[in-house]
TORKOL-4160 file (C-alpha; in steps of 0.2 Angstrom, whole numbers, padded with zeros to 4 digits, m for minus):
106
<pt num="1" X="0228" Y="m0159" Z="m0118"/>
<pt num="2" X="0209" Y="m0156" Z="m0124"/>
<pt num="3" X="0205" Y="m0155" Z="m0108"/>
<pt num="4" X="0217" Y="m0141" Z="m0104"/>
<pt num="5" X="0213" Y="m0132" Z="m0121"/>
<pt num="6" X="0193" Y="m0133" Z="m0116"/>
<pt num="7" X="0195" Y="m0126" Z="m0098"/>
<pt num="8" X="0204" Y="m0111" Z="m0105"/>
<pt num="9" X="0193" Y="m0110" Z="m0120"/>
<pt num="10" X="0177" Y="m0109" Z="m0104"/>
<pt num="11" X="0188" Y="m0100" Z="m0093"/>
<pt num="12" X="0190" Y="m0086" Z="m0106"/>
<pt num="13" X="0171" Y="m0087" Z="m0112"/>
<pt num="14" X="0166" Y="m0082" Z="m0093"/>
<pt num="15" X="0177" Y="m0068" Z="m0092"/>
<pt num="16" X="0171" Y="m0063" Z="m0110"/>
<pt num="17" X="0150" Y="m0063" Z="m0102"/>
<pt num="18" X="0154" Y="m0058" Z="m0086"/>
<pt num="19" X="0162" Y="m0042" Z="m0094"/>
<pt num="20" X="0144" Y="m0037" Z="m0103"/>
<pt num="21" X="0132" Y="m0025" Z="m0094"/>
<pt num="22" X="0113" Y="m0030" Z="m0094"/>
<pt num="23" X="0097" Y="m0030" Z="m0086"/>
<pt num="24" X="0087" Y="m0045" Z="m0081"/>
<pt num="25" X="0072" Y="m0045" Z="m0074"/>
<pt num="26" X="0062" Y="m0061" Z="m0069"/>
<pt num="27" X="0049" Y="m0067" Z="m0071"/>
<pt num="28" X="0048" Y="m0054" Z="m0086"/>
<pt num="29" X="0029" Y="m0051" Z="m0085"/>
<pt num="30" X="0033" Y="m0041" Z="m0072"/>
<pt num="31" X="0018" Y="m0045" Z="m0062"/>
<pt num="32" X="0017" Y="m0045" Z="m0044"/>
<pt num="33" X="0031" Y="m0044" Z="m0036"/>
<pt num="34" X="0048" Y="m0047" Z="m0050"/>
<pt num="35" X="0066" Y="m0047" Z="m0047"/>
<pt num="36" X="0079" Y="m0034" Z="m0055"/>
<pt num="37" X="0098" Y="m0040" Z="m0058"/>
<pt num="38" X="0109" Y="m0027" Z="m0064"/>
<pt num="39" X="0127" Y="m0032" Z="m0070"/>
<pt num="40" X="0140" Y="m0021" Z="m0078"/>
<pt num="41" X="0155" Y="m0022" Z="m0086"/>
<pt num="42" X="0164" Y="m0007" Z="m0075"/>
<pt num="43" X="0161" Y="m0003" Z="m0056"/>
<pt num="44" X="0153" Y="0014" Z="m0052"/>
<pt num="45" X="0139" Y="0021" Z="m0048"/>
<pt num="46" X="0124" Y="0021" Z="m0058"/>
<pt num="47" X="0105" Y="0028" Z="m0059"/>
<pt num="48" X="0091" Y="0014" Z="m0064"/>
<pt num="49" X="0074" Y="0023" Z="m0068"/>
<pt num="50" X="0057" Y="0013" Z="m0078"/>
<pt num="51" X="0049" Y="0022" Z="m0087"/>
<pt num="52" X="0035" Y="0021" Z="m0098"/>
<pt num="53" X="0032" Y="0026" Z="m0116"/>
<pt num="54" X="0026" Y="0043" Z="m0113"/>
<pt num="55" X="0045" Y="0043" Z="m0102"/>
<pt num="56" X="0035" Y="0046" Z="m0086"/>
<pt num="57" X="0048" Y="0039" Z="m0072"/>
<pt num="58" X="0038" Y="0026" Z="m0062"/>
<pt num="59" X="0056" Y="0022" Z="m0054"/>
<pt num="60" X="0073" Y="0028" Z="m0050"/>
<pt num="61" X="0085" Y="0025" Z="m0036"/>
<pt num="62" X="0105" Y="0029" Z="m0036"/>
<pt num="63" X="0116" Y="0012" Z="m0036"/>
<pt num="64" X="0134" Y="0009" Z="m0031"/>
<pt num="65" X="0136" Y="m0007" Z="m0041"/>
<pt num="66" X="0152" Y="m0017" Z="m0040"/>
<pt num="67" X="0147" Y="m0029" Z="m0054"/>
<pt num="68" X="0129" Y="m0036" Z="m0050"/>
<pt num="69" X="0116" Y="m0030" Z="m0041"/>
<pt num="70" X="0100" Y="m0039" Z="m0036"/>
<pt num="71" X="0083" Y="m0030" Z="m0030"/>
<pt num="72" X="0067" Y="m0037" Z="m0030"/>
<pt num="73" X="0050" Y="m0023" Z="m0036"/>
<pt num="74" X="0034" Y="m0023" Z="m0033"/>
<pt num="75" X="0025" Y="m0019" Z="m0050"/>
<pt num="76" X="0007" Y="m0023" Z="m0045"/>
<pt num="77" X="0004" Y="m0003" Z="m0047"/>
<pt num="78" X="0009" Y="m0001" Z="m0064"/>
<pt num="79" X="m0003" Y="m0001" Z="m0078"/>
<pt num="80" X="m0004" Y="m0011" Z="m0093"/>
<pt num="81" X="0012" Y="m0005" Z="m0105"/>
<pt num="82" X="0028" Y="m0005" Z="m0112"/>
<pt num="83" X="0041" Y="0001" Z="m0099"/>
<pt num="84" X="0059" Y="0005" Z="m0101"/>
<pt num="85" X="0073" Y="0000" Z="m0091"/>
<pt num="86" X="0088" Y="0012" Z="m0091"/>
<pt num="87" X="0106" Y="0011" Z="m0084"/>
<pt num="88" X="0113" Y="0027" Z="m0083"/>
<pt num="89" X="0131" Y="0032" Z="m0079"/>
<pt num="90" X="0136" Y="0048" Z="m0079"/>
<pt num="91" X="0121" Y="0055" Z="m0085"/>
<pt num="92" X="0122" Y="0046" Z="m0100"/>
<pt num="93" X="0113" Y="0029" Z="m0105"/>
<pt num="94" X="0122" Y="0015" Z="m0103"/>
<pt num="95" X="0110" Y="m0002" Z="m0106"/>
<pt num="96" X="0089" Y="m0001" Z="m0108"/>
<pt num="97" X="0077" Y="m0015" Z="m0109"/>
<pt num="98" X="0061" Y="m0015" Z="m0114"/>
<pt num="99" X="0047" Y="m0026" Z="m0105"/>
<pt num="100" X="0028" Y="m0024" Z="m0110"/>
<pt num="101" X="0017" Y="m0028" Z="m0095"/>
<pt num="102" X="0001" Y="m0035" Z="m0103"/>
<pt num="103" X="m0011" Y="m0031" Z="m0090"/>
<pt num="104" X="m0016" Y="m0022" Z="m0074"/>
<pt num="105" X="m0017" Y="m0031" Z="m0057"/>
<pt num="106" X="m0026" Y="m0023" Z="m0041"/>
């Protein structure tokens, strides 16, 4: 019986996470070359843009995203900064991260 009460108890845990809408990126220096995983909680599409503090768009592509979606950037262009990555749907913002780059690579 614990057993059965602990694979529901997980079971309901994962649908619970898997429902959240996020951004990771990885490695979070964003040095080089970094991968960008976006998950949401409702399929659709959705505008991803970076930009920095002074909101000067670096990035931005159109995504049709089922429930993750994975990209890999290249970042060796950016300067040193704090950058923001924002999740719009509908025009409006939907999840934003904030990664500070802490120095410029040529």
């Amino acid at each position: 019986m614990r057993i059965i009460l602990l694979f529901i108890t997980l079971l309901t845990f994962t649908n619970l996470f898997s429902q959240k809408t996020r951004i990771e990126v990885s490695p979070k220096t964003i040095l080089g070359t970094s991968s960008i995983v976006t998950q949401v909680s409702e399929k659709g599409n959705y505008t991803l843009k970076i930009v920095d503090e002074k909101n000067k768009v670096f990035f931005e592509k159109e995504l049709v995203i089922e429930e993750v979606h994975v990209m890999k950037h290249r970042f060796t262009n950016y300067p040193k900064g704090t950058y923001s990555f924002i999740l719009l749907k509908d025009n409006k913002i939907n999840y934003k991260k904030v990664i500070t780059k802490t120095y410029y690579e040529e």
